[in-house]
C-alpha positions as CSV (number, residue, x, y, z in Angstrom):
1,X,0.0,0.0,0.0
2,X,1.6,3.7,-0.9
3,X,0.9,5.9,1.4
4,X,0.9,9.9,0.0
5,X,2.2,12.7,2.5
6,X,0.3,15.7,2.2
7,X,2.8,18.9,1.8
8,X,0.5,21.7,2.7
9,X,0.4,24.9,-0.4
10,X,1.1,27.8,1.0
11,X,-0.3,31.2,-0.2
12,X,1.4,33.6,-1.5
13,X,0.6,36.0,1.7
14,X,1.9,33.2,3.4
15,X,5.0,33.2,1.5
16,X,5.7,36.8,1.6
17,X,4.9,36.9,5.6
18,X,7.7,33.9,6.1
19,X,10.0,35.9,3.6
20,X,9.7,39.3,5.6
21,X,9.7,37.2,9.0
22,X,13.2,35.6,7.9
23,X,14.4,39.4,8.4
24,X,14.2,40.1,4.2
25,X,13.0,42.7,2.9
26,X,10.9,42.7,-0.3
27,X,9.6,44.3,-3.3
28,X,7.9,43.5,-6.2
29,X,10.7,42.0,-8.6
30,X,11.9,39.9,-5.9
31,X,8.5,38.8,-5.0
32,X,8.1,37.7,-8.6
33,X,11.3,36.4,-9.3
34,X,11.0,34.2,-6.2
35,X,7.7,33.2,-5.8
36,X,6.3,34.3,-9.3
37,X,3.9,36.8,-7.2
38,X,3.0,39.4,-9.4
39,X,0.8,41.4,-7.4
40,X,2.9,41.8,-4.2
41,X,0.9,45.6,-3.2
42,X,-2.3,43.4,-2.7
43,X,-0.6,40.2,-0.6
44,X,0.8,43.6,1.8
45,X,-2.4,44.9,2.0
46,X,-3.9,41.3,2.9
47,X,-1.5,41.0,5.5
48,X,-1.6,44.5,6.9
49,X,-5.6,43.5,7.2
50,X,-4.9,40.6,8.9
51,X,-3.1,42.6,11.7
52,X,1.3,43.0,10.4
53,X,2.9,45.9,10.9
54,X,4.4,46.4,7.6
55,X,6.3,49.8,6.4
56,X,7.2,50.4,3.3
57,X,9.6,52.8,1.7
58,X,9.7,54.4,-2.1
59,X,12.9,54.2,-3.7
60,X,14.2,55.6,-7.1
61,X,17.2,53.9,-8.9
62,X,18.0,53.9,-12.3
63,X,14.9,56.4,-13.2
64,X,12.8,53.6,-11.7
65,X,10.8,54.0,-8.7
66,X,9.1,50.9,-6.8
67,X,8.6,50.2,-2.9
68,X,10.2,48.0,-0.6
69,X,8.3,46.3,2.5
70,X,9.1,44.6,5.6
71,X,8.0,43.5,9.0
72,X,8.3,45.9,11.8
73,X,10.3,44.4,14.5
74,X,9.0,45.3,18.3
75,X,10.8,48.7,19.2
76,X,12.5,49.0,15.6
77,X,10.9,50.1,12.6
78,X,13.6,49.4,10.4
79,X,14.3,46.5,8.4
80,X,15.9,43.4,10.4
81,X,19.3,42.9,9.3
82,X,20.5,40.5,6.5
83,X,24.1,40.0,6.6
84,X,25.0,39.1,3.7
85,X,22.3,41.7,2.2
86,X,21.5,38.7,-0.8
87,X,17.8,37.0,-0.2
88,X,18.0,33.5,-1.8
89,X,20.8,34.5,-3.8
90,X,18.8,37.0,-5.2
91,X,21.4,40.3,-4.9
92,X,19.2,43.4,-3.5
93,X,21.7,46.4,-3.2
94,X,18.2,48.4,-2.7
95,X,18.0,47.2,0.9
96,X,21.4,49.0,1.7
97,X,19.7,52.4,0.6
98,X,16.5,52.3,2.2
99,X,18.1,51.3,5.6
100,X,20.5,54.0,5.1
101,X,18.1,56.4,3.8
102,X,15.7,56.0,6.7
């Protein structure tokens, strides 16, 4: 007899919340090129519904503007810190500005 396992789906809120909870920040490329999200400002706006703190903050690079999100961690409203400022191997040099632009 085979037994199947069932490996629960996860939504994509749920994705984004354990991204942001890992201490990551995101935005909408990364959201897509990770978890082929392509409406990330709805999944924050679920989440912030369902109770997250999330800030955002608007950056411009390269004549491009787009937003970056995170969760708020207790007493610090800046992002938590990534060491190696890469999420999944996935470079994000826009992280480094926001924090420093805050």
């Amino acid at each position: 007899m085979i037994t199947l396992q069932h490996t629960p789906i996860k939504s994509q809120s749920d994705k984004v919340k354990e991204h942001m909870l890992a201490g990551n920040t995101i935005d909408t490329w990364q959201a897509y090129k990770l978890y082929k999200i392509t409406c990330l400002a709805q999944r924050i706006y679920d989440l912030k519904k369902a109770g997250l703190s999330i800030p955002s903050k608007i950056i411009t690079r390269n004549g491009k503007t787009f937003s970056i999100y995170w969760i708020e961690v207790e007493n610090d409203s800046s992002p938590a810190t990534d060491h190696n400022n890469t999420i999944e191997g996935v470079s994000n040099p826009d992280r480094e500005v926001a924090i420093n632009d805050k």
